[in-house]
N, C-alpha and C positions, 0 to 999 in steps of 0.2 A: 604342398604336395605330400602327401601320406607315404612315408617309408617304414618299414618291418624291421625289426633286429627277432630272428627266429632262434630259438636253443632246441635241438632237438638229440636224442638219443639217437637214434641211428636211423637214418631215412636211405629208400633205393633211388630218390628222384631222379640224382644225379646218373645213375646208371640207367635210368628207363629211359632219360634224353637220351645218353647213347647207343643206347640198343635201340630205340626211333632211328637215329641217323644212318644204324647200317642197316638198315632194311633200303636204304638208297643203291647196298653196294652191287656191283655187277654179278653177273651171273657164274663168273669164274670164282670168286670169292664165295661161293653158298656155303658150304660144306665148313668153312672156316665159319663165319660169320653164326651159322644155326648153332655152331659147339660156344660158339662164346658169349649167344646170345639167350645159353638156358642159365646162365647164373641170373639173369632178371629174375630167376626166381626165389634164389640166396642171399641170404647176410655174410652166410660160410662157404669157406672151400674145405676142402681136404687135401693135401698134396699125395701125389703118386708114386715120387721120388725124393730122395735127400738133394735139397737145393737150395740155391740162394736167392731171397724172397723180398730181399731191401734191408732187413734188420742189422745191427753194427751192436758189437762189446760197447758198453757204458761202465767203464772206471775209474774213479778216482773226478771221478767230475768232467772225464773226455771219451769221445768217441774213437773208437778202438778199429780195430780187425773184423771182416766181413762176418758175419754168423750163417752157419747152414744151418737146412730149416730140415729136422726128419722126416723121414716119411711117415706119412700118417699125419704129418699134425694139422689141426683145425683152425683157419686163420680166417680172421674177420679183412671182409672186402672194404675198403674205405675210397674207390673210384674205379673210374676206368677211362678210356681212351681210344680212339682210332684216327691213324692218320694217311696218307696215300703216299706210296712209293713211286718212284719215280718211273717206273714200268706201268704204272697202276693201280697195281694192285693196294690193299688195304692193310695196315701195321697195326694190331691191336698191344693194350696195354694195359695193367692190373694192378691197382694197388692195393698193397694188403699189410694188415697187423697182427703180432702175434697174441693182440685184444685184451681181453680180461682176464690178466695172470697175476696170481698171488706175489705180495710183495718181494718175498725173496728171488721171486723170477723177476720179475721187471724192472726189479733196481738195476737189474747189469742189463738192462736192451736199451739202446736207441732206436727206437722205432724208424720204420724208414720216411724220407721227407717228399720221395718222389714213386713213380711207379717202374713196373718193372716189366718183358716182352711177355708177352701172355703167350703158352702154348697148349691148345685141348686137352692133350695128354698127362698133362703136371697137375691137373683139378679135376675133383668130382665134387659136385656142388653137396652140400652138407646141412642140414637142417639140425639143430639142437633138439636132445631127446629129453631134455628136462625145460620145462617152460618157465622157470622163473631163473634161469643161469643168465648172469650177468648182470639181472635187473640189481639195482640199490633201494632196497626196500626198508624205506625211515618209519620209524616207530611215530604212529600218528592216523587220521583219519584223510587227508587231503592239503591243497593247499589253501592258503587264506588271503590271500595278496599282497603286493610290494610293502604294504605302510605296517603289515603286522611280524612282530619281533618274537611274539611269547613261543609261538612254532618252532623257531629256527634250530636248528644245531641240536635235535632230537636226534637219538642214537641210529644209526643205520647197521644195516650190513650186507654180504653180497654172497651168491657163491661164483667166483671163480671157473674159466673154462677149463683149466687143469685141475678143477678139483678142492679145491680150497672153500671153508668158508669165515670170512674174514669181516669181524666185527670192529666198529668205530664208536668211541663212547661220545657223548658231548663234550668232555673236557678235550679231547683228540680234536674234535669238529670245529670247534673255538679256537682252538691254538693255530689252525691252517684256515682260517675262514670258511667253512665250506658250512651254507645255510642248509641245501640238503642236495637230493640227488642231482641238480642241475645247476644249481647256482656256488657263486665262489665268491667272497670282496674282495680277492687278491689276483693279482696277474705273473702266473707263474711259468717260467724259462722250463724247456722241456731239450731233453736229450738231442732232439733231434733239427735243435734249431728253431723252432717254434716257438710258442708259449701259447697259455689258455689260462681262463676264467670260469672253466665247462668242469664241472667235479666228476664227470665221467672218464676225461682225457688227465686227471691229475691223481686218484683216488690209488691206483696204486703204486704209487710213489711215497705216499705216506704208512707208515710202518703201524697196521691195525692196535688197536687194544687189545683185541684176542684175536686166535687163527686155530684153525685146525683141518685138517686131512679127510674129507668125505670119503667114508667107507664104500658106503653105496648109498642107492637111490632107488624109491617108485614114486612112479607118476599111476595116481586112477582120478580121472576125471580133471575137475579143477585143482586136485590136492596134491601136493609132492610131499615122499616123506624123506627126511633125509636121516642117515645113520650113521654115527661117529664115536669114537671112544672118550672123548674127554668133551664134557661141559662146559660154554661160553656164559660166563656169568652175565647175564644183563638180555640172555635169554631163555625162555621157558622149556625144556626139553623134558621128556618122558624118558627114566629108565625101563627098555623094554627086556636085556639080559644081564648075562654079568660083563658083558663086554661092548656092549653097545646102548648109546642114548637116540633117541627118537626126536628131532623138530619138526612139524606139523606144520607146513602153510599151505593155505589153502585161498583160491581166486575169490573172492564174495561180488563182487561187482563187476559190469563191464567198465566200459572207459566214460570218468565222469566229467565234464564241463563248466567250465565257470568263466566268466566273464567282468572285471573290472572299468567304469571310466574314472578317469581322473581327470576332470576340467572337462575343456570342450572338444579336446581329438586324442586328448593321450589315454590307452587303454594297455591292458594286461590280462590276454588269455591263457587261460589253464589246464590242461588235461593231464589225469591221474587214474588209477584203477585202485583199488582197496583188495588187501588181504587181513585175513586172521594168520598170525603168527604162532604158535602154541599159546592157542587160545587170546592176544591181543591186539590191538589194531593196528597196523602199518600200513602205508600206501607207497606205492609207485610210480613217481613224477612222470609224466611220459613225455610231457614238452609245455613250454611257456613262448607263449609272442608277445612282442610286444610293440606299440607305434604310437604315431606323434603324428 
C-alpha cells in the first residue's frame, strides 16, 4: 500500500475541509459562518484589537507569561476549527502564528501549540504586498534529488514579515543541518512543545549571518526591489544613493516539476520556482513528496 510523507510550505487544504463542513451549518449560524469562512481565501489575518492570540514569553529556555498580540499585527493562519454547542449552535476556532519574524523577535515567542475562539471582528483577512516575503530563496537553480549532495547547504535568505532581511551562509547551514528551504537532518524541540525537521518551522531560531532592517520596498511586475542601508556580503546589491542599497529579485519562472524513481515504488517529487537575485540564480523550494 502506497503512503506519502508531504513537506509543504504552507498549504489551505486543511482550512478548505473546514469551510466544506460549515457550509452544512444551519441557517441561524450564516452570518457567523460567511465571516469566518472568507479567510479561505487568506494565509493572513490582521488583528483589530490588542489581544491574546496563543503566543507565550520564550526565556531562558522556558515558556513564560501570555503575550498580547497589537493591533494591527499580521499573523499567519496555521488551522482552524468548528465544533457544535450544546444548544446547537456552531464554535469556531483559529490558529495562528506570529510567522516569519527576524531572529531577535522569535527567540522570546513560543508559538502557540493549540488554537484559539475565533471572533469576525478581531480579523481582516490580509494578503502580503510584497510577493517574495517569507519565501527562502537558496542560491541555486532548482532541486536535484535525494542521492545528490554537491547542492545542499547553498546560501539562502529570506525577508521577514516584520521587516527584516536575514541571510544564512553555508558554514551557518551546515552547522544546524538544514540542506535548504525545506529539508533539515536534524529533529529539533521547539518552544512550544513540538519539534520539526521542516527549515521553515526552525529557520528562525537560528541566529542569521547577516541581518538588516528593509527600508522600503517596490513591487512592478515579477520584480521586487528592496532598499536598505547597509550591505549583506554574500549578496549582490546596487548602490542607488548615499543612503540607500538596492537588491533586485526578480520571478524568471513559473513553478517547475521534477520527478524522481528509486527502485520499483519509491519516488521523490519536486516543485520549485526560479529567481534572479542581483543578477544570480536562486530558486524557491515550494514542496517535495515523497512515497514508498
Amino acid at each position: 500500500m502506497m503512503h506519502h510523507n508531504q513537506f509543504k510550505r504552507a498549504t489551505m487544504a486543511a482550512l478548505a475541509a473546514t469551510f466544506g463542513l460549515l457550509g452544512l451549518a444551519s441557517v441561524a449560524t450564516t452570518a457567523h459562518a460567511d465571516s469566518f469562512k472568507t479567510l479561505s481565501k487568506y494565509s493572513y489575518v490582521k488583528t483589530t484589537r490588542a489581544m491574546y492570540t496563543g503566543q507565550h514569553t520564550y526565556i531562558n529556555g522556558k515558556k513564560g507569561r501570555k503575550l498580547i498580540t497589537p493591533k494591527g499585527t499580521i499573523l499567519k493562519i496555521t488551522g482552524t476549527g468548528a465544533s457544535r454547542n450544546s444548544d446547537g449552535t456552531l464554535k469556531y476556532t483559529i490558529g495562528l502564528s506570529r510567522g516569519d519574524l527576524h531572529y531577535n523577535a522569535e527567540k522570546n515567542i513560543a508559538e502557540a501549540s493549540g488554537q484559539i475562539a475565533f471572533k469576525a471582528s478581531d480579523f481582516k483577512g490580509y494578503k502580503l504586498k510584497m510577493p517574495v516575503r517569507t519565501k527562502l530563496l537558496q542560491s541555486g537553480t532548482g532541486y536535484f534529488g535525494d542521492s545528490d549532495t554537491v547542492h545542499r547547504y547553498k546560501p539562502l535568505f529570506h525577508v521577514t514579515l516584520d521587516g527584516y532581511v536575514e541571510y544564512y551562509s553555508t558554514a551557518r547551514l551546515k552547522h544546524y543541518g538544514i540542506y535548504n528551504g525545506i529539508e533539515m537532518s536534524k529533529l529539533y524541540d521547539l518552544p512550544n512543545g513540538g519539534n520539526t525537521s521542516y527549515t521553515g518551522a526552525y529557520i528562525n531560531r537560528i541566529k542569521p549571518t547577516a541581518s538588516v532592517k528593509l527600508s522600503t520596498f517596490k513591487v512592478k511586475g515579477n520584480t521586487t526591489y528592496l532598499y536598505y542601508k547597509t550591505p549583506i556580503n554574500g549578496l549582490t546589491e546596487k548602490k542607488v544613493s548615499s543612503r540607500y542599497y538596492r537588491l533586485t529579485i526578480k520571478k524568471t519562472t513559473d513553478t517547475l516539476t521534477q520527478s524522481w524513481q528509486y527502485g520499483d515504488e519509491d519516488f521523490t517529487n519536486a516543485w520549485w520556482a526560479r529567481y534572479s537575485v542581483g543578477g544570480h540564480h536562486y530558486f524557491d523550494l515550494i514542496e517535495l513528496e515523497r512515497g514508498d
